[in-house]
N, C-alpha and C positions, 0 to 999 in steps of 0.2 A: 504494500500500500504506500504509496506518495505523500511525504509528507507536505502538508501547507505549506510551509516553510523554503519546499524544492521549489530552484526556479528553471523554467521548463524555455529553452532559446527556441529561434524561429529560425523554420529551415530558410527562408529568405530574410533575406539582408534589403533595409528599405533603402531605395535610390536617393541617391548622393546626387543634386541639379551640379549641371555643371556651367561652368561660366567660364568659356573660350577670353584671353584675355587678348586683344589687337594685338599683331602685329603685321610687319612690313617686311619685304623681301619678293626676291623673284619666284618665289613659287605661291604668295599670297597674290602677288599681282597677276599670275597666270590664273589663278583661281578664278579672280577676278573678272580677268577676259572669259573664260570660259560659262561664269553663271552670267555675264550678260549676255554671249551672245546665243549659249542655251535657252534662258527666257526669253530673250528678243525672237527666238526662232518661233518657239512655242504660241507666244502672244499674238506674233504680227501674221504667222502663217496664214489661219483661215481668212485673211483679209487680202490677200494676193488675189490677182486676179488674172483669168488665162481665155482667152476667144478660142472658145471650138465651132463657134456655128448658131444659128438661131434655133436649133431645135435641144443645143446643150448647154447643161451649166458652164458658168466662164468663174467660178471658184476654182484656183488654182491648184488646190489639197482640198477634196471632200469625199466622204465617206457616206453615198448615198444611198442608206438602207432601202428606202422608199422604191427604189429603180434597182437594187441588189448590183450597185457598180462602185467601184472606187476610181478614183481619179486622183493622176499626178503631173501637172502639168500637161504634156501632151501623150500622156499614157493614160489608155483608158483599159481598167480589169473588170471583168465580166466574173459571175459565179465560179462558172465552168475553168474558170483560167485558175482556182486557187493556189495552183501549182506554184504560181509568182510568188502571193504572200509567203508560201510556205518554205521557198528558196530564200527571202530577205530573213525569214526567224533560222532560217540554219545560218545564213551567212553571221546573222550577229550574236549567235552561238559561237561560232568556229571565231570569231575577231572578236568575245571574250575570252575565250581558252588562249589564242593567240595573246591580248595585250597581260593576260592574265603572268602568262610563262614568261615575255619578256620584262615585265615591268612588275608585278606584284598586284594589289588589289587598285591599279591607278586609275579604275571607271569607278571603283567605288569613293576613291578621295577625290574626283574631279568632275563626271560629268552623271554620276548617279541621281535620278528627278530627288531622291531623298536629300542626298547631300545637298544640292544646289538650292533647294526650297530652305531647307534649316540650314543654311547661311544667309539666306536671304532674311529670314527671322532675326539671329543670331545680330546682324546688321540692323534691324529696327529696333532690336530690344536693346543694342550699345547705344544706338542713336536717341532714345526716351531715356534708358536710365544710367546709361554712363559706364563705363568700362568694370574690368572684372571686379574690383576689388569695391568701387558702390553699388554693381549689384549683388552682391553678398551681402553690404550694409542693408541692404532696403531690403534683402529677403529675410534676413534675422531681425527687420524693424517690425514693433507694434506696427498693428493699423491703424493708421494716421490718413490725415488730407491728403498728403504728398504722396502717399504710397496707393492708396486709391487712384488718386489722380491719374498716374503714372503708369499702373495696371491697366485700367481701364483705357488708357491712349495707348498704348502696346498691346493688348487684345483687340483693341477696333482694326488696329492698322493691320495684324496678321487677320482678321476676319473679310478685310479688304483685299486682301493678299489671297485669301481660298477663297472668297467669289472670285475672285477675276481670274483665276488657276480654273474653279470650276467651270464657270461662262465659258474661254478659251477651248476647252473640253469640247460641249458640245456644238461652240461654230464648226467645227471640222465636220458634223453630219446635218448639215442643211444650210443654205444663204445665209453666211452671217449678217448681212446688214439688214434681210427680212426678218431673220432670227431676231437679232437684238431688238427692231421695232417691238414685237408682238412681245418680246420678258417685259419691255417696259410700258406696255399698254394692257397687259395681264392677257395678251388672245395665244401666247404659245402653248405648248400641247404640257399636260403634266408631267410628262416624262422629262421633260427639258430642266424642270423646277426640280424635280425629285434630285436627276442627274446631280444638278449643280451643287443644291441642299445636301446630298452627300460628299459630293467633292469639296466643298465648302468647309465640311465638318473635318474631315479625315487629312486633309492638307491643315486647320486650326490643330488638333490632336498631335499630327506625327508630324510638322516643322515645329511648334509650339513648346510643347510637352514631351512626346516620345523620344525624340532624336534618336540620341544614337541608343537608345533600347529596340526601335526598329533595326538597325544594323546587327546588333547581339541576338536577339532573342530573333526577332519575327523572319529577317531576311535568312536566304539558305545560302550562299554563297560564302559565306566565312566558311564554310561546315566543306564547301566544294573547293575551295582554291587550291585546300592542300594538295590536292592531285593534281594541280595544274604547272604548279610552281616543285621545281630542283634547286642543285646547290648551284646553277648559273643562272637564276633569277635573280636579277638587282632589283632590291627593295629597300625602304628606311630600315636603317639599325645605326646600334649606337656603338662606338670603337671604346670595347671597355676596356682593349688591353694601353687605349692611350689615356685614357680618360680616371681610371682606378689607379692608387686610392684616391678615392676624392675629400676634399676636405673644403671650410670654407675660408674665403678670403676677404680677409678686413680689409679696410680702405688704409691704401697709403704703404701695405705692405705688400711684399715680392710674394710668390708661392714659395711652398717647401720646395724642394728640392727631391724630397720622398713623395708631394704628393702630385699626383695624376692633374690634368689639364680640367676636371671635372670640379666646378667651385659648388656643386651642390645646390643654384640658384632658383634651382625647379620652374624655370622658365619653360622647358621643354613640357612640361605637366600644364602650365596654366596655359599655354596658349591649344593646348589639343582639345578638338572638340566630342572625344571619346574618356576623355578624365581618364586618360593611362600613363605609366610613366614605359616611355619608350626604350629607359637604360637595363627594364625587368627582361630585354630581347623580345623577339617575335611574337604577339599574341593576336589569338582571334579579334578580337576589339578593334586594333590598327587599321585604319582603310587607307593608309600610305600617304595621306594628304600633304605630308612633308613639310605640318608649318614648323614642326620642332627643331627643322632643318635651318629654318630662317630666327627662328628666336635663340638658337643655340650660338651659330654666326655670329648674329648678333652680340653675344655677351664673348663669344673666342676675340670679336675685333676692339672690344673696350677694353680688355684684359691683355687684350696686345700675345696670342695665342694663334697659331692660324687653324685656321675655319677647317669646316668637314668633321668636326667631333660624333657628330650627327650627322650622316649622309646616305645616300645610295650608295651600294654594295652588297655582291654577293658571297656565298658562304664562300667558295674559292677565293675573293678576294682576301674576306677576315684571314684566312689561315696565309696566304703571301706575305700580308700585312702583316701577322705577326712576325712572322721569320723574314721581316727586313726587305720583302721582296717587292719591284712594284706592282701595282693589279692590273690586271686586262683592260684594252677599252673597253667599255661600254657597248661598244657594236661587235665584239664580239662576244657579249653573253645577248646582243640581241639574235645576231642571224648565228643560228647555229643549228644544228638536223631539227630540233624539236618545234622549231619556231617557224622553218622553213615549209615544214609538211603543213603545220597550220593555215601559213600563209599561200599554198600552192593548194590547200581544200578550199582556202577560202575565196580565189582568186576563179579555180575553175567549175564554182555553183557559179559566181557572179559572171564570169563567160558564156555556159548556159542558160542563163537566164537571158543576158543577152541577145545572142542565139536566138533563144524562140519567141523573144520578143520581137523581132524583127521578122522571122520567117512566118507568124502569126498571120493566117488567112482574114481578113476582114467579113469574109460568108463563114458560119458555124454551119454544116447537117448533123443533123441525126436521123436514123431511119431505124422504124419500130414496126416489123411486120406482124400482123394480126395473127394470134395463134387460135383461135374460134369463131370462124371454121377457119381451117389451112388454106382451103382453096373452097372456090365455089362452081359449080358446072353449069353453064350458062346455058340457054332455050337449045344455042346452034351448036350446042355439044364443047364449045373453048372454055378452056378454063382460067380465072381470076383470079389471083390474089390482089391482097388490099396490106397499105404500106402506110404509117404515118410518120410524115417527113414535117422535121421541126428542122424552120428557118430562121436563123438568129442573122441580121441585117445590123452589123458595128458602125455601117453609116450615118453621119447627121440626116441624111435625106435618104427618103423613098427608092426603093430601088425594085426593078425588074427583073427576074429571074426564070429564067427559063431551066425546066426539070426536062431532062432525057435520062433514055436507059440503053446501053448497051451487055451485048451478052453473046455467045455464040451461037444461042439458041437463037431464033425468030420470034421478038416480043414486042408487042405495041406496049403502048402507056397513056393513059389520061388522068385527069385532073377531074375530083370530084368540085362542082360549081366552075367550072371555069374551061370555055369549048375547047381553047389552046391548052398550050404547055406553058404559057409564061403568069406568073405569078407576082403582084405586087409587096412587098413587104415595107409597111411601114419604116419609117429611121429610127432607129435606135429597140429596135424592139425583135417581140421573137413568134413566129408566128406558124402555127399547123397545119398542114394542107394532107389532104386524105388525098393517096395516090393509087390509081390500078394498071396491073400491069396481068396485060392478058395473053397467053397463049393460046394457036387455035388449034379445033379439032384435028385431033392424029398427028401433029406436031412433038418433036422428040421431048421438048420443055415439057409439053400437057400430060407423055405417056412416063415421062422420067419420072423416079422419087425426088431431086433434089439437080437443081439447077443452077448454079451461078451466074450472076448480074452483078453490074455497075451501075449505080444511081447519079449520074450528074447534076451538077445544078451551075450555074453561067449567068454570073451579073452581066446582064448586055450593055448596059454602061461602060464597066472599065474593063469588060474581056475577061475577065479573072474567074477560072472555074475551081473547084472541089469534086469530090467524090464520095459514097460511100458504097461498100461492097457489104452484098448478103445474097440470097440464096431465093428461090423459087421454087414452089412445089407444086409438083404434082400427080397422078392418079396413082404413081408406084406408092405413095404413101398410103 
């Protein structure tokens, strides 16, 4: 039995907020460029504009559920085509494994939507309450005027921040500038609201709040890199054999002579926006961001120290390094077999893709022969089969198409509604036409089980035929 007295710990440990403190450097300033020109991507995209024609959106990126097409500029994907989408999610599969093996977790510290948003936070919240060490004052302060005040203008402006992140969202599936009319006059669909109202939320929550517990806990790639990454990955680490012992340094005096380049300043801790100390080596947590790289510089150049205490390097390099030797460039822990093969998978899906993007017919057939009945036997004894031929027309405009059959048997062919053989099909659209193709009495086709045919089809506008092959039956069945 338990006594009163026993006190009983929790298997979790409660989150410690962390507070990124500014700094400055070139891999802050690269950060930099990259969440502006990531968000500038994101914001201004659905607002581009691209001329296909009067019968098509001129959104230049949209994702038109309504018509089941997507559009990129002057690339237009149809259902049928998903094979595209499905070759860009391997390509930036294979170009994370890739940047994964040469460089470390560097999508996760640079262009990951998480990180970029919760910097962009991290930026408003320095901006209202002041860098690391008064917001620590203000989150250990009673509530007060000024602390209200303060919260509540840092929560409006990230609440401003996940609408405009949500809005953005759903311009990419419908006219944004008809879109935004109808949010702001209440006539949009509620799907539009719901969208946002949850993006809204969950961009407030995970820049806000969660940070970097979505990195540790929710995201899966901490858990994956290991396999991605060898001992010729260059990643952030910290050179303990130059930096140990560490000790600290008063103002005015030299270092020991005993003690290591490391003054113990934990600048490297306060500027990371994972609250790790980066000299503990390698851990899941690090997404490579490399500010501790510039705050550590930082303190090597007032200390009159040279820089790289903290740097990129791989494990090959540590072990050179220690035994006095110098380390490899850099492009050779990039291009080497591992990185190579990635980069030649990655290169020849996006070749392919290529490829059939350009060899891509503008006329789509499908032909679907009628299994009940197989054939049917007509007054004057020839026999019928019936064929539904689906016309998918990728043109702005109207187009005329003419259906033939060839085969080595002797087959006519008609058009149910329509005396001829040519067929209109709307632009942009996809359309069924019931086809028969008949064999006559005591004709090898009528008395065969099974016949082979080709179904043509020939835009007479631009000359451009297709094909599809199947079969004909008859009385031997």
């Amino acid at each position: 039995m338990t006594s009163p007295d026993t006190q009983t710990s929790s298997l979790y440990a409660k989150r410690e907020p962390v507070f990124p403190k500014r700094v400055s450097g070139k891999f802050r300033s690269l950060r930099w460029w990259i969440m502006g020109v990531t968000l500038g991507i994101y914001y201004i995209a659905p607002w581009l504009r691209w001329d296909r024609g009067p019968n098509l959106p001129d959104q230049a990126i949209l994702v038109d559920l309504a018509n089941r097409r997507f559009f990129f500029f002057m690339i237009e994907i149809w259902p049928h085509e998903f094979y595209f989408v499905a070759g860009l999610l391997i390509m930036a599969g294979l170009g994370l494994f890739l940047f994964t093996s040469a460089a470390g977790r560097v999508w996760c510290g640079y262009a990951c939507p998480q990180t970029v948003w919760t910097d962009l936070f991290i930026l408003v919240e320095r901006w209202v309450e002041g860098d690391r060490n008064a917001r620590i004052r203000l989150l250990r302060q009673r509530w007060d005027l000024e602390k209200t005040r303060k919260y509540l203008t840092k929560w409006t402006l990230w609440l401003l921040i996940g609408l405009a992140t949500g809005g953005a969202w759903v311009f990419y599936f419908t006219d944004a500038p008809t879109l935004l009319v109808d949010l702001l006059t209440g006539n949009a669909h509620p799907v539009a609201y719901i969208t946002m109202a949850t993006l809204t939320a969950t961009t407030f929550a995970f820049g806000g709040f969660a940070r970097e517990q979505i990195c540790i806990y929710a995201c899966p790639w901490p858990r994956i890199q290991a396999a991605m990454m060898d001992e010729e990955t260059i990643t952030v680490a910290y050179r303990e054999w130059r930096g140990e012992p560490r000790g600290k340094l008063k103002k005015g005096e030299p270092l020991s002579p005993d003690q290591g380049d490391c003054i113990d300043c934990m600048a490297c801790v306060n500027v990371c926006p994972m609250g790790i100390d980066i000299r503990d080596g390698q851990q899941l947590a690090c997404i490579t961001c490399a500010l501790c790289i510039d705050a550590c510089d930082e303190v090597m150049d007032k200390i009159g120290k040279p820089r790289g205490l903290i740097g990129y390097l791989a494990l090959t390099d540590e072990r050179a390094e220690r035994e006095g030797r110098s380390p490899r460039s850099a492009w050779r822990h990039v291009f080497r077999l591992r990185t190579l093969i990635y980069t030649a998978l990655w290169s020849g899906v996006g070749l392919a893709l290529i490829v059939a993007l350009f060899l891509r017919s503008p006329i789509d057939i499908n032909v679907t022969p009628l299994r009940n009945p197989l054939y049917v036997t007509l007054s004057d004894g020839s026999i019928r089969n019936t064929y539904d031929v689906r016309l998918r027309n990728k043109q702005g405009e109207a187009r005329d198409y003419q259906i033939s059959v060839t085969s080595e048997a002797d087959l006519a062919l008609s058009l149910e509604g329509h005396p001829a053989t040519v067929v209109t099909v709307p632009a942009n659209e996809t359309m069924t036409q019931r086809v028969y193709i008949i064999a006559g009495k005591g004709t090898p086709a009528a008395e065969a089980e099974r016949t082979d045919l080709r179904l043509w089809v020939e835009d007479l506008a631009a000359g451009q035929r297709v094909h599809h092959d199947t079969i004909f039956n008859g009385r031997g069945n």
